[in-house]
C-alpha positions as CSV (number, residue, x, y, z in Angstrom):
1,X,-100.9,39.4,-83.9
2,X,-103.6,39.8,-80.9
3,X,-100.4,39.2,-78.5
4,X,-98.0,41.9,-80.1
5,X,-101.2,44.1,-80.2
6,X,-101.8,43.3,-76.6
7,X,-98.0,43.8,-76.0
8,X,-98.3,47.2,-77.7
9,X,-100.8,48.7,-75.5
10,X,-98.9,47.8,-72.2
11,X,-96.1,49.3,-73.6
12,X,-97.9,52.6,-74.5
13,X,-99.8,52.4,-71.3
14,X,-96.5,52.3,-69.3
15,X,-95.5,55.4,-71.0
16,X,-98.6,57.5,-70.4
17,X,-98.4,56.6,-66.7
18,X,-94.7,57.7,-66.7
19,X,-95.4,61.1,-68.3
20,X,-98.9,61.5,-66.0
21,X,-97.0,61.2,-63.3
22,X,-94.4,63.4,-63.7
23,X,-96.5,65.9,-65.3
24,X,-99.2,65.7,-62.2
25,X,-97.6,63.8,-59.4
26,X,-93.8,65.1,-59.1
27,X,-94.4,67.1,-56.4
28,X,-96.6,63.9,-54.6
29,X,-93.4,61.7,-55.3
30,X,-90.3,63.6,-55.4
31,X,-88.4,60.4,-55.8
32,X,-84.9,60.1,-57.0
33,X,-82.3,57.5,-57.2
34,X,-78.3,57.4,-57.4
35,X,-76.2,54.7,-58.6
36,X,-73.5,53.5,-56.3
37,X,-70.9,52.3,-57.6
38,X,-68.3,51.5,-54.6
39,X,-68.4,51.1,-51.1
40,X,-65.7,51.7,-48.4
41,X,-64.7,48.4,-46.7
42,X,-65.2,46.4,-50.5
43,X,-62.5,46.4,-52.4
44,X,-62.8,47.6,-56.1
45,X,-66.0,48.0,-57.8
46,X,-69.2,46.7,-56.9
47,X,-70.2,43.3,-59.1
48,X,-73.5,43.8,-58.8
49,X,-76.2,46.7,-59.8
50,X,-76.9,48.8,-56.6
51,X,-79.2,52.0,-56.4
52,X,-80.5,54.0,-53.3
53,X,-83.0,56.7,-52.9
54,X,-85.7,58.4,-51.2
55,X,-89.4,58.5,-52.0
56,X,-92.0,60.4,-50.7
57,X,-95.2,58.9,-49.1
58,X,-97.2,61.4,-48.3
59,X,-99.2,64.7,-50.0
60,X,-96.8,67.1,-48.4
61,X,-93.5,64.9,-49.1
62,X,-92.4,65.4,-45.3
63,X,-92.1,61.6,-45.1
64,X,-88.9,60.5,-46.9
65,X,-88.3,56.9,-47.2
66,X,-85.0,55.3,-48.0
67,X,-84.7,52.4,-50.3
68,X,-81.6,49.9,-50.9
69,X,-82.5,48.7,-54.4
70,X,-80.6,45.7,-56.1
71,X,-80.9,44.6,-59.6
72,X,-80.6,40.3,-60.0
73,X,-77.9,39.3,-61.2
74,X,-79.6,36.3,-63.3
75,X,-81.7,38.6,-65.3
76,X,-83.4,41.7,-64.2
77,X,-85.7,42.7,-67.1
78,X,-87.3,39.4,-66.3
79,X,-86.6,38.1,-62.3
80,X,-89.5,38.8,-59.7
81,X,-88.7,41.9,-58.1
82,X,-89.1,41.4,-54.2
83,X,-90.4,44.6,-51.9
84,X,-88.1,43.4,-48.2
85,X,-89.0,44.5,-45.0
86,X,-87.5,43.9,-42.0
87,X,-89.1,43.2,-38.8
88,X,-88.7,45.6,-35.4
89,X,-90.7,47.8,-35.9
90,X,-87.5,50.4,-37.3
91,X,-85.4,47.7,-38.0
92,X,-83.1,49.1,-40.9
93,X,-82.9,47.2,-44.5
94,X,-79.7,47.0,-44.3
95,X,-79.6,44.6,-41.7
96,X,-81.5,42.2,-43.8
97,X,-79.4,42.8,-46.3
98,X,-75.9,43.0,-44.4
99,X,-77.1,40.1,-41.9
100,X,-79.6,37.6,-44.0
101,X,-80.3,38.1,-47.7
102,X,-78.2,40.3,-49.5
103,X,-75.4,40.2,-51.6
104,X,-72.5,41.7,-49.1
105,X,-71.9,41.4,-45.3
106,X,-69.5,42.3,-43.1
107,X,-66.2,40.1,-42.5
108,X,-67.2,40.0,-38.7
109,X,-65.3,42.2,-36.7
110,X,-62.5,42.6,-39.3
111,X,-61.5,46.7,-40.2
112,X,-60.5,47.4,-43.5
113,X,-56.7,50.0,-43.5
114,X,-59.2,52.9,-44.0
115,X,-60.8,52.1,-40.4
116,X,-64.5,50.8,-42.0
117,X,-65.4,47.3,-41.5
118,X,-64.9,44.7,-43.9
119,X,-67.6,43.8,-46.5
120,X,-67.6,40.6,-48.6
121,X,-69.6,38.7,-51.2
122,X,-72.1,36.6,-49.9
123,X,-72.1,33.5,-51.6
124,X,-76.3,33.2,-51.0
125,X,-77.6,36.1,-51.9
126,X,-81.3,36.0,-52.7
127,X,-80.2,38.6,-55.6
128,X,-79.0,35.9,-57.8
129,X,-82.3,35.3,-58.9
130,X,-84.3,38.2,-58.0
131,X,-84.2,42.1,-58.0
132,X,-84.6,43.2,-54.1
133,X,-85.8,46.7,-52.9
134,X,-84.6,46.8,-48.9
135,X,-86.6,49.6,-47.4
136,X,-85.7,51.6,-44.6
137,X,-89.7,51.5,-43.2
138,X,-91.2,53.5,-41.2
139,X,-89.9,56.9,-40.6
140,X,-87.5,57.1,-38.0
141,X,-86.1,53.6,-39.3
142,X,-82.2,53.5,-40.8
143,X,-82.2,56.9,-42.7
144,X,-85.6,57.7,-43.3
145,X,-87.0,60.8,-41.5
146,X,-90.0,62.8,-42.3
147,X,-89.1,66.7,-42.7
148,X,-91.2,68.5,-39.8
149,X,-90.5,65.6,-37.0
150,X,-93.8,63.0,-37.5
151,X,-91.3,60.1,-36.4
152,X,-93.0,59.5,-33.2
153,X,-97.1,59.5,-35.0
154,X,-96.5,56.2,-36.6
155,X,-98.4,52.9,-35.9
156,X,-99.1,49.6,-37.5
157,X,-101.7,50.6,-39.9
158,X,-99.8,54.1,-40.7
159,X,-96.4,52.0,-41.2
160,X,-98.3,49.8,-43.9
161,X,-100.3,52.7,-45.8
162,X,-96.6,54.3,-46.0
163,X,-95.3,51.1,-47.5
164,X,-98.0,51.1,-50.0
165,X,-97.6,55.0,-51.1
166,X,-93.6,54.0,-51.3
167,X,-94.5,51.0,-53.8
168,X,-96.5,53.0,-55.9
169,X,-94.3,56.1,-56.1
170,X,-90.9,53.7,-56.3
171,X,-92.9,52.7,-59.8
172,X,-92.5,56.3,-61.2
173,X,-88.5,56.0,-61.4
174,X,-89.0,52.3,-62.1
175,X,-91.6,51.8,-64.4
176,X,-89.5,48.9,-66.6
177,X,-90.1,46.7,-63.6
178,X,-94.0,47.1,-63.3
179,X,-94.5,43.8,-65.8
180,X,-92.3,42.0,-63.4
181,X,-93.8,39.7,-61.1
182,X,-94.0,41.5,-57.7
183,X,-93.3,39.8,-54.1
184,X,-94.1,41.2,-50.4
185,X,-91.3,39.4,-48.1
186,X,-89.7,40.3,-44.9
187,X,-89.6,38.4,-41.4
188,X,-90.1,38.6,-38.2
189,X,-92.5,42.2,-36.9
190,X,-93.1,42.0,-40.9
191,X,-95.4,39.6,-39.9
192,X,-98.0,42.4,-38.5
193,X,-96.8,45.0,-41.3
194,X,-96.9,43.1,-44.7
195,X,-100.7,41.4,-44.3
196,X,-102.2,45.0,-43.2
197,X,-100.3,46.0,-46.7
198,X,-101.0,43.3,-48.7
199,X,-104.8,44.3,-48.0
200,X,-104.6,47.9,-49.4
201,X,-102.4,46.8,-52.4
202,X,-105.1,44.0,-53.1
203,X,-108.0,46.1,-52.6
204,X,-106.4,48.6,-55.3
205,X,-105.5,45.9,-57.8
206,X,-109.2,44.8,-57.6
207,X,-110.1,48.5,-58.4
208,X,-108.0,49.3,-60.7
209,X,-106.0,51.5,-59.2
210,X,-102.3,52.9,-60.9
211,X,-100.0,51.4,-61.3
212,X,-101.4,48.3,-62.0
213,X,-99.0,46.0,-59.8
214,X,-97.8,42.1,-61.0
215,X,-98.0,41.2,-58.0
216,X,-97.6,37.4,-57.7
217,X,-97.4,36.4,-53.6
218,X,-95.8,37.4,-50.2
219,X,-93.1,35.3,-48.2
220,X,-92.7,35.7,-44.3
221,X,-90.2,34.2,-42.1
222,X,-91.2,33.6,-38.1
223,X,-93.4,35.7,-38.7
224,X,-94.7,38.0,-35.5
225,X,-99.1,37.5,-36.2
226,X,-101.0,37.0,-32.7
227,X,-98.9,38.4,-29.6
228,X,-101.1,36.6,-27.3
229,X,-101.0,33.2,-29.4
230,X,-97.1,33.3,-29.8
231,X,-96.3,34.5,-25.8
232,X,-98.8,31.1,-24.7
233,X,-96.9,28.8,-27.2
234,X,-93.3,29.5,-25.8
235,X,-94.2,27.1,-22.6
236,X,-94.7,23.9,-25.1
237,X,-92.1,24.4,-27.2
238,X,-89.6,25.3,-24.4
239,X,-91.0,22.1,-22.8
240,X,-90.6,20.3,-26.4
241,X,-86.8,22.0,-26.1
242,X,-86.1,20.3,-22.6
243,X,-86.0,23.9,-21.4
244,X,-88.3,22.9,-18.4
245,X,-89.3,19.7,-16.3
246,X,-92.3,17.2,-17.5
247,X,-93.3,18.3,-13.8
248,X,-93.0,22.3,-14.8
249,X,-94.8,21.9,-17.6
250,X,-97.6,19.9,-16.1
251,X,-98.2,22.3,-13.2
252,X,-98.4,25.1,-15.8
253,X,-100.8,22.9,-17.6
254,X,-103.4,22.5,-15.0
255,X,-103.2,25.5,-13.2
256,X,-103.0,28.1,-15.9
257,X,-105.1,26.4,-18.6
258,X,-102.5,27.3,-21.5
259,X,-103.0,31.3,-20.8
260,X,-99.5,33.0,-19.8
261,X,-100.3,36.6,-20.7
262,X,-103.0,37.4,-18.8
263,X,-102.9,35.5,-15.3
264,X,-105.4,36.0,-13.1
265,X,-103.9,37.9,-10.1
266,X,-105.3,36.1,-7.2
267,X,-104.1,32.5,-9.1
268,X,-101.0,32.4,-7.0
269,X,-100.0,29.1,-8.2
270,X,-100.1,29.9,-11.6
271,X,-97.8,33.0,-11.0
272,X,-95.5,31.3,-9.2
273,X,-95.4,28.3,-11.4
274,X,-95.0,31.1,-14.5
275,X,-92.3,32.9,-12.7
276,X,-90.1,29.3,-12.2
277,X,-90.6,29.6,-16.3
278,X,-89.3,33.0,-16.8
279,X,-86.4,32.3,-14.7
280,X,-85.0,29.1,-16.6
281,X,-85.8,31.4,-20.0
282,X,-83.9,33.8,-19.0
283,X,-80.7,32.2,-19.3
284,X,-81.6,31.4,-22.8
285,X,-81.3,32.8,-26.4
286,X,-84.9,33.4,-27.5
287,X,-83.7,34.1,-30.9
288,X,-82.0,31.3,-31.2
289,X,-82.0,28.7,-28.1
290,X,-79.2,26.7,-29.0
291,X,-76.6,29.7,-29.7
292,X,-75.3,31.8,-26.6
293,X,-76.6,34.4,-24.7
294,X,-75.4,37.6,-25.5
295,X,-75.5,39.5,-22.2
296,X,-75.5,39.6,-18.6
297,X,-76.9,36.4,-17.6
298,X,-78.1,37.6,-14.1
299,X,-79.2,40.8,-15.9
300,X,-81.5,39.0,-17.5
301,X,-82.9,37.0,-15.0
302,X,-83.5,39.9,-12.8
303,X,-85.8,41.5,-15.5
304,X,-88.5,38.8,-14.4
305,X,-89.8,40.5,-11.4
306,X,-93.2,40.5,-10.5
307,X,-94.8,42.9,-12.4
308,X,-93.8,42.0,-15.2
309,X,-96.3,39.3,-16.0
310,X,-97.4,40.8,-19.2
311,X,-96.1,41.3,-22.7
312,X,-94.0,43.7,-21.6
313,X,-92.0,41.0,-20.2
314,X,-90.5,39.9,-23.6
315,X,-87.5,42.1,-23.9
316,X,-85.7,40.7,-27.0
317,X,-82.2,40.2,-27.2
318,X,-81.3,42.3,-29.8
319,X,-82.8,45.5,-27.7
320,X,-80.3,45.1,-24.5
321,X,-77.5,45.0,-27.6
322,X,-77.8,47.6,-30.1
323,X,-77.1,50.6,-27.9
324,X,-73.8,48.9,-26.1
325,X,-71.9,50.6,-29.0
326,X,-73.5,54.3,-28.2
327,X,-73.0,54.1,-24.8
328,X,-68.8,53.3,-25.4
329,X,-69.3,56.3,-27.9
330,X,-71.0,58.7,-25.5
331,X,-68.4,58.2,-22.4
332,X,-65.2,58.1,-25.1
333,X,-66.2,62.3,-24.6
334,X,-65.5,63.4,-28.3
335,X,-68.5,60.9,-29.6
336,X,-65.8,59.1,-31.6
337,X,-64.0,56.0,-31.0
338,X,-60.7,55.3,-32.3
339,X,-59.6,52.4,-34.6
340,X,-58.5,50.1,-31.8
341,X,-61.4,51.1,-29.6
342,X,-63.6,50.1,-32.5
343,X,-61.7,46.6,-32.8
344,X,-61.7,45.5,-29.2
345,X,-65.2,46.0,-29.1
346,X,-65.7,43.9,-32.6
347,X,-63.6,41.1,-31.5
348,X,-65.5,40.6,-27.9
349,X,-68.7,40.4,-29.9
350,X,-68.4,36.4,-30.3
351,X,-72.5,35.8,-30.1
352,X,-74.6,36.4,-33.7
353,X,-76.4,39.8,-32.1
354,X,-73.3,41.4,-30.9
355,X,-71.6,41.5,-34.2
356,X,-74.7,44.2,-34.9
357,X,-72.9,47.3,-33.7
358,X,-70.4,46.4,-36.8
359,X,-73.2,47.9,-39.2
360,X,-73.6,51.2,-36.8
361,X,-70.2,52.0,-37.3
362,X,-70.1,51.2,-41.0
363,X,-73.2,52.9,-41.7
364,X,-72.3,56.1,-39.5
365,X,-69.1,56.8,-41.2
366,X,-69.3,60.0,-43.5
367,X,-67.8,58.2,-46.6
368,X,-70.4,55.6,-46.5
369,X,-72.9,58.1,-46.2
370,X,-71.6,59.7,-48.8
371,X,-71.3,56.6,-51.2
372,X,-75.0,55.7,-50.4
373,X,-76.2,59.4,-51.7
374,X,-77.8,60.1,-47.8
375,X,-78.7,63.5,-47.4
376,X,-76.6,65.0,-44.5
377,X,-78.3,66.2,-41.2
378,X,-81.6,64.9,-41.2
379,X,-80.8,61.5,-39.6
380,X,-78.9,62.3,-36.2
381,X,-77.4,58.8,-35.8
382,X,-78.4,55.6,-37.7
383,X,-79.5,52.9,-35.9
384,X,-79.9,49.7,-37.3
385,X,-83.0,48.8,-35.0
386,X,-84.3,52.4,-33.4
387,X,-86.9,50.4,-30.7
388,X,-88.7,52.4,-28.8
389,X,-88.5,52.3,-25.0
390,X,-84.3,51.7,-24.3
391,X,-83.6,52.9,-20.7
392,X,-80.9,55.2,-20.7
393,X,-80.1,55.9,-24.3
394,X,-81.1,59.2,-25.6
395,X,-80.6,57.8,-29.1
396,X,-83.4,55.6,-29.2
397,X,-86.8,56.2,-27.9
398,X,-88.8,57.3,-31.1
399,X,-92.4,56.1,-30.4
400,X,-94.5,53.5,-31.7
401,X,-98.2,52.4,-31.4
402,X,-98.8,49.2,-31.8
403,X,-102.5,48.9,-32.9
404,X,-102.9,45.7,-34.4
405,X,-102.8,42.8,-32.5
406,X,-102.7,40.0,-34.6
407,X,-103.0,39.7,-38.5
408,X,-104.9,36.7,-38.8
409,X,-107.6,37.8,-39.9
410,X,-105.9,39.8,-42.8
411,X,-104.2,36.7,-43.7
412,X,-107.8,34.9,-43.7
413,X,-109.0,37.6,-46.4
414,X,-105.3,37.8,-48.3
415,X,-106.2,33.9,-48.9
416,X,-109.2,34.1,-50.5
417,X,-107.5,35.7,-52.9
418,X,-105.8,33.2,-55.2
419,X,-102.1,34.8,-54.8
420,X,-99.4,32.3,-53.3
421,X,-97.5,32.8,-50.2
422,X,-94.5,30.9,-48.3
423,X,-94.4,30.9,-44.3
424,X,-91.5,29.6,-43.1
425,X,-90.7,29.1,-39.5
426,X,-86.9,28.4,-38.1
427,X,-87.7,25.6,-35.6
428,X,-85.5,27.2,-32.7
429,X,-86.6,30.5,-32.3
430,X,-88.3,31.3,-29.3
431,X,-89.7,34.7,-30.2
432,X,-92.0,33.7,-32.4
433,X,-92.1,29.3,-32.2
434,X,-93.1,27.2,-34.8
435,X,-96.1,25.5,-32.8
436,X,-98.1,29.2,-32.9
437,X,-97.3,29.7,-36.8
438,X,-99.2,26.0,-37.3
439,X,-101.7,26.8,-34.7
440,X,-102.6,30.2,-36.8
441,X,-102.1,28.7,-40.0
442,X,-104.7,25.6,-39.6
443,X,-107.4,28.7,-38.3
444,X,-106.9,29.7,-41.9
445,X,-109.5,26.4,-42.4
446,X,-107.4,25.5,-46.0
447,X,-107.5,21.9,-46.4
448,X,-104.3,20.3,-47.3
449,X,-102.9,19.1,-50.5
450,X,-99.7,18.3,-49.8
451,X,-98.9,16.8,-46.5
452,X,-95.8,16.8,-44.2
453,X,-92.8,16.0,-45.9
454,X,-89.2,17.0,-45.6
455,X,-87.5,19.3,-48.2
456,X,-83.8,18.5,-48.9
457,X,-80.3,20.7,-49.6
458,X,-76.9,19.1,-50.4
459,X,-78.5,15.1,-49.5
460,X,-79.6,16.4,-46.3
461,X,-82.9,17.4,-44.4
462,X,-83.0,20.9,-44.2
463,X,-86.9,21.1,-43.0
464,X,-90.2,19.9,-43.4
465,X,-93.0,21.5,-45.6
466,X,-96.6,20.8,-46.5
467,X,-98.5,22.7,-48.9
468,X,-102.5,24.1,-48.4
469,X,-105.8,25.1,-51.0
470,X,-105.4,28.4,-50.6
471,X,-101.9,28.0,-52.5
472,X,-100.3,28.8,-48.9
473,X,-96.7,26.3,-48.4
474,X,-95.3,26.5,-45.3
475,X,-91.6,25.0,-43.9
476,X,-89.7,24.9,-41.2
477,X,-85.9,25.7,-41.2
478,X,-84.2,23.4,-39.6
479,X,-81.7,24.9,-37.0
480,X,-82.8,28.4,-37.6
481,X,-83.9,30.8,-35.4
482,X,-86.0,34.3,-35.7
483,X,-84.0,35.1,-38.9
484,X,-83.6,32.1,-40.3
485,X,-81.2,33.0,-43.1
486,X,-78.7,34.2,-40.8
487,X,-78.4,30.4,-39.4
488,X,-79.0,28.8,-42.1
489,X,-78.2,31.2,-45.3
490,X,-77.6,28.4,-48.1
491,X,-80.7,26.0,-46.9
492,X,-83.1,29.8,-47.3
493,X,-81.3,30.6,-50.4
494,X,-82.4,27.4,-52.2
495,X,-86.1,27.4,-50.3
496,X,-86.7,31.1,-51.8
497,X,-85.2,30.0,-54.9
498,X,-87.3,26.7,-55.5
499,X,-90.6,28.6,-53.7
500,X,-90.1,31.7,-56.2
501,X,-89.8,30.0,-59.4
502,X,-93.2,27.9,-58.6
503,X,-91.3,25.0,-58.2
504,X,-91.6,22.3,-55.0
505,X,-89.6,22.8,-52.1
């Protein structure tokens, strides 16, 4: 009787914050959603549930976010629902969800008769077994925009707050998922984002704040946490990769003392020897080392001058890629590009990152837009990662502060906290290398309770795991690179699965 009783009152309670809501904060939230029930490039109707929106964040409701939300396909009244972000900053969710986790992608550079690329089923879509919200976060990112032109005030610590007033207004069209257990994930820039948010979602649980989130854990692939820590970890593990000599390494070793971002300008040696490492980098796939490069090789190369000793000297792959596409569009003098333009430039994308450009022209096409429920005019041009800082490109360039550092201390006070987590590390990316996740992780000061063991998919080794006090487990992928489930989608697909459901890896 107490538990029907019990039952009762969060029933009633879920109600009365429904009609509070709407009766106090509708002009706050002004969410909506649409159901969509097709897609140009699938053929027939979607087999899945597939809604997409916009909520507002803010007291004014000039910052609209857009949300890619995906019912399980196990059982939705009960699955955990999952918040995704994707790294960046302004990477789209649909390049999570089109690229990694979701339950389509595109049939590589294959064009449907109606001239939109092809989409398929993905076989390991992490919406089997759990409801996914992919948001398009922060403003300026995929299709959200804020009304009055904020895009370029955003930082770290505004991205996160944002996040959080998204969550909580998502809840007011949602409310039949608040008893669900709730998840954080993302990868890779998340890494900075979701511990910042974690700590004002906490802090309001412990309050009381409404809506009274289930929230259970976060999950974070390579995750981007210490800029300096990662940057003076990729001489080891390219040394640990046979990227560079023993003798290399060594000279590194003793005259730089393990610190590559900030070198000393008058240690010549050092400089030098850290040059002779950016050059043999440079004709590697930091995202992935084993898979190709996927541009100009001397390009590359030529971006290590010498002043660039700095962070600025990381230039990821993915941001010399994404605006190849534009630039075709821009000198093709009507801005469009016709069907056999649009093919010749699919089929000569035979690397990972340049079969990217397949979601720009998907996701600019008026019928998709139209199928998705965007509203028309306020996004120029989507962009499936809008960095800041491309040379050139008058379609990119929205800025970005970055004001946080490194998260480790978030993570410190997150895991005092009792909730689970899952950091998982793909053991060839460069970006972000495994030996600066371990490094952060054991400053957490958890003893462990489960030491290094392998996990195993299909009979074979698909990584190693080892499990911590502070109910933290983290694995590495192995073969995967900075987004892991783009290498490697069937071994991530069972590790979520297993981690999600409480059970071992």
């Amino acid at each position: 009787m107490a538990f029907i009783s019990l039952y009762h009152q969060y029933h009633w309670f879920l109600i009365l914050f429904v009609v509070l809501v709407l009766l106090f904060g509708s002009e706050t939230a002004l969410s909506d959603s649409f159901k969509v029930e097709s897609l140009p490039g699938f053929d027939g109707s979607l087999p899945f549930q597939l809604e997409t929106g916009y909520v507002g964040v803010d007291e004014e409701n000039d910052k609209q976010l857009f949300y890619y939300f995906f019912n399980s396909e196990r059982n939705p009244e009960e699955d955990p629902l999952v918040l995704w972000l994707t790294g960046g900053p302004r990477c789209s969710g649909l390049s999570a969800l089109a690229f990694e986790i979701g339950p389509i992608y595109f049939k590589d550079a294959e064009m449907t008769n109606g001239d939109v690329p092809s989409l398929v089923l993905n076989p390991n879509s992490w919406t089997k077994v759990a409801n996914i919200i992919f948001l398009d976060a922060p403003i300026g990112t995929g299709f959200s925009y804020s009304k009055t032109g904020q895009e370029g005030n955003m930082s770290d610590t505004i991205s996160a707050h944002d996040t959080y007033e998204f969550l909580r207004n998502w809840f007011i069209d949602y409310p039949q998922f608040l008893s669900n257990p709730l998840y954080i994930c993302g990868d890779s820039f998340s890494g900075i984002i979701i511990p910042i948010l974690l700590q004002e979602l906490i802090s309001g649980i412990e309050a009381g704040k409404e809506p009274l989130f289930n929230f259970k854990g976060y999950l974070i692939g390579n995750p981007v946490t210490d800029k300096h820590l990662e940057l003076n970890t990729q001489v080891p593990f390219a040394r640990g990769m046979g990227l560079i000599s023993y003798e290399l390494h060594t000279s590194l070793q003793r005259n730089c003392k393990g610190e590559y971002v900030n070198i000393d300008s008058s240690n010549t040696v050092c400089l030098n020897d850290y040059k002779a490492f950016l050059k043999w980098k440079s004709g590697v796939n930091t995202n992935q080392v084993l898979e190709p490069v996927c541009f100009d090789f001397l390009a590359k190369e030529n971006i290590s001058s010498d002043n660039k000793l700095s962070l600025g000297i990381k230039e990821p792959v993915l941001r010399r890629l994404g605006y190849e596409l534009s630039a075709k569009e821009k000198n093709s003098g009507d801005n469009k590009l016709s069907l056999n333009d649009k093919k010749t430039i699919l089929r000569n994308y035979n690397c990972r990152q340049r079969k990217y450009p397949i979601s720009e022209i998907w996701a600019n096409d008026h019928r998709v837009q139209k199928a998705l429920n965007v509203r028309q005019g306020l996004v120029k041009k989507w962009i499936r990662c809008n960095f800041h800082g491309i040379p050139d490109n008058p379609d990119y360039g929205v800025p970005y502060y970055y004001n946080v550092n490194s998260s480790i201390a978030y993570h410190q006070n997150i895991n005092t906290k009792g909730y689970r987590s899952l950091i998982y590390s793909g053991d060839h990316d460069m970006e972000v290398p495994h030996i600066s996740t371990e490094t952060w992780i054991r400053l957490l000061g958890s003893s462990i309770v489960d030491d290094w063991h392998w996990w195993i998919v299909d009979d074979q080794v698909a990584g190693y795991t080892r499990t911590y006090s502070n109910g933290l487990t983290y694995a590495t992928v192995k073969g995967g690179g900075h987004t892991s489930p783009e290498q490697k989608p069937k071994e991530c697909f069972e590790m979520f699965k297993r981690w999600i459901f409480n059970n071992p890896l």
